[in-house]
C-alpha positions as CSV (number, residue, x, y, z in Angstrom):
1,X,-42.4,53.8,27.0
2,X,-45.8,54.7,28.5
3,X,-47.8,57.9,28.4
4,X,-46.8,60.9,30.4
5,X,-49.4,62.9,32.6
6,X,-50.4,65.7,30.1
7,X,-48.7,64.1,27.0
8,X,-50.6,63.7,23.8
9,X,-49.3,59.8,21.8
10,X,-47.6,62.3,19.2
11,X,-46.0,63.8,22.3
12,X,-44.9,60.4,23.4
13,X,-43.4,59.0,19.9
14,X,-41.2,62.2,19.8
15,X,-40.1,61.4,23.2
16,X,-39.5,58.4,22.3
17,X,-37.2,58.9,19.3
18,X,-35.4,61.8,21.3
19,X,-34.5,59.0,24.2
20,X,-33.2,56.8,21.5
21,X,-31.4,59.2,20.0
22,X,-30.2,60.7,23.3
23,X,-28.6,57.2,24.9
24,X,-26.8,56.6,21.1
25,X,-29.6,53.7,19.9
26,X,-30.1,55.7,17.4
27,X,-26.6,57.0,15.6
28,X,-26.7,59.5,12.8
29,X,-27.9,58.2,9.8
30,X,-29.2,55.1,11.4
31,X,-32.7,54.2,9.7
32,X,-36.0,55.1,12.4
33,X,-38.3,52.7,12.8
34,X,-41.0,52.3,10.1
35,X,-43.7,53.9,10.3
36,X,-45.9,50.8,10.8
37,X,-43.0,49.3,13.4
38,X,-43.3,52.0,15.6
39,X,-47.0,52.1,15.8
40,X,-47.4,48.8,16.7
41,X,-44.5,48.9,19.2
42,X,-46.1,52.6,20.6
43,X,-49.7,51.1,20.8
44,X,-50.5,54.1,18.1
45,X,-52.4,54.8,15.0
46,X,-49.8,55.5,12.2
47,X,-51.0,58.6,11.4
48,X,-49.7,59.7,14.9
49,X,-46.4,58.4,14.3
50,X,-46.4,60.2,10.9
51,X,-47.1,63.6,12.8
52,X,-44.2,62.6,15.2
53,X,-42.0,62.0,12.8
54,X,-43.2,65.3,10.4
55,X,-42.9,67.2,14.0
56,X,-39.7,66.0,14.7
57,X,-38.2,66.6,10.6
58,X,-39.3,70.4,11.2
59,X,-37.4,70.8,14.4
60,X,-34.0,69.3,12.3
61,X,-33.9,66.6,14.6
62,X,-34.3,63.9,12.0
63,X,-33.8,64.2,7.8
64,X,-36.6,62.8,5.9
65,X,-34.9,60.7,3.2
66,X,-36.8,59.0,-0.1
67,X,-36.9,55.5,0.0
């Protein structure tokens, strides 16, 4: 889960989550990762995941959910 040539980290969680989604790790409705879990795991600050995640609620891709 490394950095691609002329990918930004935000760039690189969204891939990230797409893969996952994409080979059925991540079903629908499964829970994502935390916020803080996938920082740590992605080498990120959280408020890049937190963009990712934002970036990838606007293009439908995931639901944000309270709770």
């Amino acid at each position: 889960m490394g950095i691609q040539p002329d990918e930004t980290r935000t760039g690189m969680v969204v891939r990230t989550i797409r893969d996952r989604i994409e080979a059925r790790a991540l079903t629908p409705g499964a829970r994502l990762p935390s916020i803080r879990a996938m920082a740590e795991t992605s080498n990120v600050a959280r408020s890049t995941v937190v963009d990712a995640y934002d970036r990838l609620a606007a293009e439908g891709v995931i639901r944000s959910r309270p709770g």
